[in-house]
N, C-alpha and C positions, 0 to 999 in steps of 0.2 A: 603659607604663613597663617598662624593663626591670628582671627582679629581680636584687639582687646576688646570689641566690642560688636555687635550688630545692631543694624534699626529696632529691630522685633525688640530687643535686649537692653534700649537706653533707656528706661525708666530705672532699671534696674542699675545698671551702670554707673548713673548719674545718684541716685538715691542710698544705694547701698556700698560702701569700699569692698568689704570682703569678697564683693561676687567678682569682683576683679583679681583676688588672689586665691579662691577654695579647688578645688580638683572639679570635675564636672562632670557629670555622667549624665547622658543622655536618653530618654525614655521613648518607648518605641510607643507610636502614634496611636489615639485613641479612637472608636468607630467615631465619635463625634468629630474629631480633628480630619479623619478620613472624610468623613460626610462632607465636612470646610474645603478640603485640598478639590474632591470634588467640583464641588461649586464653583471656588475661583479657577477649576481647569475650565467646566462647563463656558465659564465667563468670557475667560481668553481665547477660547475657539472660537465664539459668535461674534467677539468682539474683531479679530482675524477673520472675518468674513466668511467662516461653517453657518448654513442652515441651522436652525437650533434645534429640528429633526435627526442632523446626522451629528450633532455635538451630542446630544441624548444617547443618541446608539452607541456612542463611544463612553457612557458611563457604566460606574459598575452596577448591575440593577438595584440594590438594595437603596442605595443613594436617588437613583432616576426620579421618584416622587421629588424630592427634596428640592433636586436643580430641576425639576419641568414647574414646580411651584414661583421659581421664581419671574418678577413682574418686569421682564424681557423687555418692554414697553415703557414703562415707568426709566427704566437704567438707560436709556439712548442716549442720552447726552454723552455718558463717562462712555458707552460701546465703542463710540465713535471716536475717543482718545486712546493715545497708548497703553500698550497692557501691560504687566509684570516688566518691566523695564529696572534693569539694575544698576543702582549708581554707589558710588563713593564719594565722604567728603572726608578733607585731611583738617585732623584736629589740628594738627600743626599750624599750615598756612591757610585757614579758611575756606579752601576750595574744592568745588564739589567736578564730580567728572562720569560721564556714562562709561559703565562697563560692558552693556548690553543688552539687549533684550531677548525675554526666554531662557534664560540662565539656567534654570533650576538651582537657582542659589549657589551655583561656581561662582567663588569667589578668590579662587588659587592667582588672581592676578594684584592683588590690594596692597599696599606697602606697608610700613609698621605703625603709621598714627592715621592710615583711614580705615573708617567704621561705615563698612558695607550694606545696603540694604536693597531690595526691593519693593520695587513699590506696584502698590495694585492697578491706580491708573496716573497717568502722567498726560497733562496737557500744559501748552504752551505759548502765552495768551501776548501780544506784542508789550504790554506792560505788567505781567506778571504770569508767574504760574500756576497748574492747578494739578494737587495730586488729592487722592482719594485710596481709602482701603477700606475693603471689603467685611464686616466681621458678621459669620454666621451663628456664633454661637450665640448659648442663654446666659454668660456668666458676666459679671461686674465687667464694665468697659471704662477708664480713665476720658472724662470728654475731648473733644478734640483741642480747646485752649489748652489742657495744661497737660494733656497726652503725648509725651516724649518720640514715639514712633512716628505721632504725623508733626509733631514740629522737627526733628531730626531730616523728616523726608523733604518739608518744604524750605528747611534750608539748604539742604543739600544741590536741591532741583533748581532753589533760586540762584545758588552758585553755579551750577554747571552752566547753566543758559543766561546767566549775566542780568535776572531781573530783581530788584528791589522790594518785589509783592509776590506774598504766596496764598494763595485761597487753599484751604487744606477744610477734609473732610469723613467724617467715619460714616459708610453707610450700612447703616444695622440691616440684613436680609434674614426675614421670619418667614416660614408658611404660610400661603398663601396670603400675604400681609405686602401693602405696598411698602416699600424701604424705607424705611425711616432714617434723615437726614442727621447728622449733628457737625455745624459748620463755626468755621474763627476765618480771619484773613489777619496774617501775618503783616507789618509791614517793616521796612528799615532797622528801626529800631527794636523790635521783637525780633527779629533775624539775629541783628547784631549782640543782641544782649544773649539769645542760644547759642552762636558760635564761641563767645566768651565762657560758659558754664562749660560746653564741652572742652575748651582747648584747655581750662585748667583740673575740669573730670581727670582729662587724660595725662595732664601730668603726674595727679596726683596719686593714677591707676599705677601709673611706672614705679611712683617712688613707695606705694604698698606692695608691689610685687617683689620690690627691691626687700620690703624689710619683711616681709612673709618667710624669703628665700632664707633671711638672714635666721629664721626660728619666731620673729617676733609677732608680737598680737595684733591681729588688725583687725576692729570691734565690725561684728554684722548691726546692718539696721534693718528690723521686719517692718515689713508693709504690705501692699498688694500686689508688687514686684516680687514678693515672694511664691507665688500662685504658679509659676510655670519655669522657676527655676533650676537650673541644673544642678545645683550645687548643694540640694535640700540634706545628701547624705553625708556632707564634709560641713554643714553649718556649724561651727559651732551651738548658736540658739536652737537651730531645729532636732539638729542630736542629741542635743542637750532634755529637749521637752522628751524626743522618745525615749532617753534613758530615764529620767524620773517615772514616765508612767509602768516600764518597763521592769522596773525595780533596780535602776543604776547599774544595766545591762552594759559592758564596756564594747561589746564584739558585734558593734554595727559596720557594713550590714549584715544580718544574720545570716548565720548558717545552717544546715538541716539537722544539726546534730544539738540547736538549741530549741527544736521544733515542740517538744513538748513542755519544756520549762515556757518559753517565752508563750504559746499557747493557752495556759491557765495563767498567765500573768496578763495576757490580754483579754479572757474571758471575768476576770476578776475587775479590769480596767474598766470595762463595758459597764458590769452592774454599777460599779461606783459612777459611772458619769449618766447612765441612767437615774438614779436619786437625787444626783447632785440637778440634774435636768428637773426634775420631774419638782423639786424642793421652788426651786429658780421658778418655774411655772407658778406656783402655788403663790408663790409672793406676789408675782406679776397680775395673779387674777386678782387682786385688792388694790397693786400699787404700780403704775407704770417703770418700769426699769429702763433706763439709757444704757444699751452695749455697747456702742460704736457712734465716735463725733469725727467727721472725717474732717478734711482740711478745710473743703471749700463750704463747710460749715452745715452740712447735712444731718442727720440724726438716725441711728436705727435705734429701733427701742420693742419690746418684747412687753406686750399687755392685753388689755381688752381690748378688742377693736371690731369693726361692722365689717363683716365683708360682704360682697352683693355677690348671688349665689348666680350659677350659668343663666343665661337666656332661653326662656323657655317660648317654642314657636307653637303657634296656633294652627296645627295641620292643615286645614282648609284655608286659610287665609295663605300662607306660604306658598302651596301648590298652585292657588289661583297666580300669585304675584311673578311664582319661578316660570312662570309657563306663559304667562303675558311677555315675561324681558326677555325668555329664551325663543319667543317664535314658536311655541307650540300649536298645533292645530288643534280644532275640536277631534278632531279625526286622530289623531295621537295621545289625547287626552289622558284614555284609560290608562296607555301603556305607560304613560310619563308616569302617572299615577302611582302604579306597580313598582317601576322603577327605583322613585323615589321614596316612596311611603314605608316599605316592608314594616317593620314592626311599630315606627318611629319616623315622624320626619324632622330630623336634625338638619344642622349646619352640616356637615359633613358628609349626608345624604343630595344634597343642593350639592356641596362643592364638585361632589364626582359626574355630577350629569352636567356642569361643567365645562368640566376636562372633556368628558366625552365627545360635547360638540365642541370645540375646539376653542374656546372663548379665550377669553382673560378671566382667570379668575374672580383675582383680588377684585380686579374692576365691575365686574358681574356681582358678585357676593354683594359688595357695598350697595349696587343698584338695588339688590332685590330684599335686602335686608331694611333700606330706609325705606320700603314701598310698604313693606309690610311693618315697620313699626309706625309708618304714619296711618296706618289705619288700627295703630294700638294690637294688631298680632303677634308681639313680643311682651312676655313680662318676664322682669328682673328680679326677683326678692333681693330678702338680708338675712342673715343669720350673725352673734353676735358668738365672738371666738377670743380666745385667750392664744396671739401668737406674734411672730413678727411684723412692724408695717415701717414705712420709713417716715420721717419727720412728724410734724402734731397731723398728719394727716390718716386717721380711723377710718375713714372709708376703703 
């Protein structure tokens, strides 16, 4: 059965009607989304008790940098909880129920008002529960209060196991970068007020599907639930935007035989949003422009602003600091020297020698980076740019 819904898919769900009645088509995964799948496999193996030597050998190697970056050490707490655990809650009667764990996203068992998900980690605490997901990527994240996928999973998980409190959590994994936390605890009343929004979502998903069938119009709403939706080529609004740029093109998706018309209607598209770009700059370098006010009251705005240029390290200062933290001998001196130094001695140059001896990164970097800006062998510039920055915040 298909679900009217997934976890991944309630922001969407709940925000937009039409993605409840458009056609949907599916797009095959992106190197970045690969790199993610990755990761959270890398995850579930060590967390399932794999060495994180033989979880590695089982990646693909392009990815291997990626998941050996991550802070293995920092993550123990969640290792030590359940992993990709599959549950279901019924919009209908409130309840939530395990479907399994390891799934690979089988959901062929779910009835017709519960909205399926998995969840990255699940634990379960005598007075409440605790789930978390994983997110690797660089793009806009919804925070965890008002993030539909981890309030959908913690209500789902407080239901199946009968607790009243859910601690829910997104934890961002970057490059050699400790994780970065973003945490809410759900209680009673926040439960209860999401199992209400979903069980009338879902009503109200049956009674659009009903009048979709019927030929009638059921308005989309864009937002940032727009970003990874299936249903981009049956939008109304989104078809809509590509047939205007397209010249009120009616035969989406296209076909090979519209290759050279729609072709110069798209190289024409370009320069026009090029000037129109480039017009919008020009303004911006006199007058700050507001593009974007989001809900929770944030601002993107396109102007002058300072940005502080990379860190630039004091080669002699760095080698002394990398070679104190890492146990160098005078007697390995030279060769760390060689090692490290070749043209440049970057961050990046430090991070591989590393890996090589077998450290923590992130935890290493941080030591050897504060040793050496406390003796001022890091300086930062500014340079002053005409571009995007978020809220009254120029720097």
């Amino acid at each position: 059965m298909s679900a009217i819904a997934t976890g991944s898919g309630l922001e969407r769900f709940v925000s937009c009607r039409a993605s409840s009645t458009l056609p949907r088509i599916w797009h095959e995964s992106s190197g970045h989304a690969t790199r993610g799948t990755e990761i959270h496999a890398h995850l579930e193996r060590v967390a399932g008790g794999m060495s994180p030597a033989e979880s590695l050998a089982c990646v693909e190697e392009e990815h291997r940098p990626a998941c050996s970056a991550v802070d293995l050490d920092a993550l123990s707490p969640e290792l030590g909880l359940s992993s990709e655990v599959s549950l279901a809650y019924d919009t209908a009667n409130g309840t939530g129920r395990v479907l399994g764990v390891g799934l690979g996203r089988d959901y062929s068992s779910i009835t017709e008002h519960e909205v399926p998900m998995t969840i990255d980690v699940l634990g379960v605490a005598p007075d409440r529960v605790v789930v978390a997901d994983y997110k690797t990527g660089y793009g806009p994240v919804t925070p965890t209060r008002n993030n539909w996928q981890l309030i959908g999973a913690a209500l789902t998980a407080a239901r199946a196991f009968d607790r009243d409190v859910a601690d829910a959590q997104l934890i961002h994994l970057r490059d050699n970068r400790s994780p970065r936390r973003d945490r809410a605890t759900f209680d009673a009343l926040d439960l209860a007020g999401a199992a209400e929004r979903l069980r009338t979502t879902t009503e109200r998903a049956h009674a659009d599907r009903a009048a979709a069938s019927r030929g009638e119009h059921v308005e989309p709403t864009e937002g940032s639930w727009c970003r990874y939706c299936p249903c981009e080529w049956s939008c109304p609004a989104k078809v809509g935007a590509i047939r205007l740029a397209l010249g009120e093109h009616d035969n989406l998706p296209v076909t090979a035989a519209d290759a050279g018309v729609l072709w110069a209607r798209i190289e024409a598209a370009e320069t026009a949003m090029k000037k129109i770009k480039g017009a919008l700059i020009a303004l911006a370098s006199h007058e700050p422009l507001l593009l974007r006010l989001e809900e929770d009251g944030s601002e993107t705005w396109l102007g002058r602003h300072v940005r502080r240029s990379h860190e630039k390290l004091d080669p002699a200062v760095t080698l002394d600091e990398a070679a104190a933290v890492l146990g160098i001998d005078d007697g390995d001196l030279a060769q760390f020297t060689r090692e490290v130094a070749g043209l440049d001695v970057t961050k990046a140059s430090i991070e591989r020698a590393c890996k090589a001896r077998g450290v923590s990164v992130a935890k290493t970097m941080d030591t050897i980076l504060s040793r050496v800006r406390a003796r001022g062998g890091a300086v930062r510039g500014t340079k002053e740019t005409v571009g995007i920055y978020n809220g009254n915040n120029k720097d």
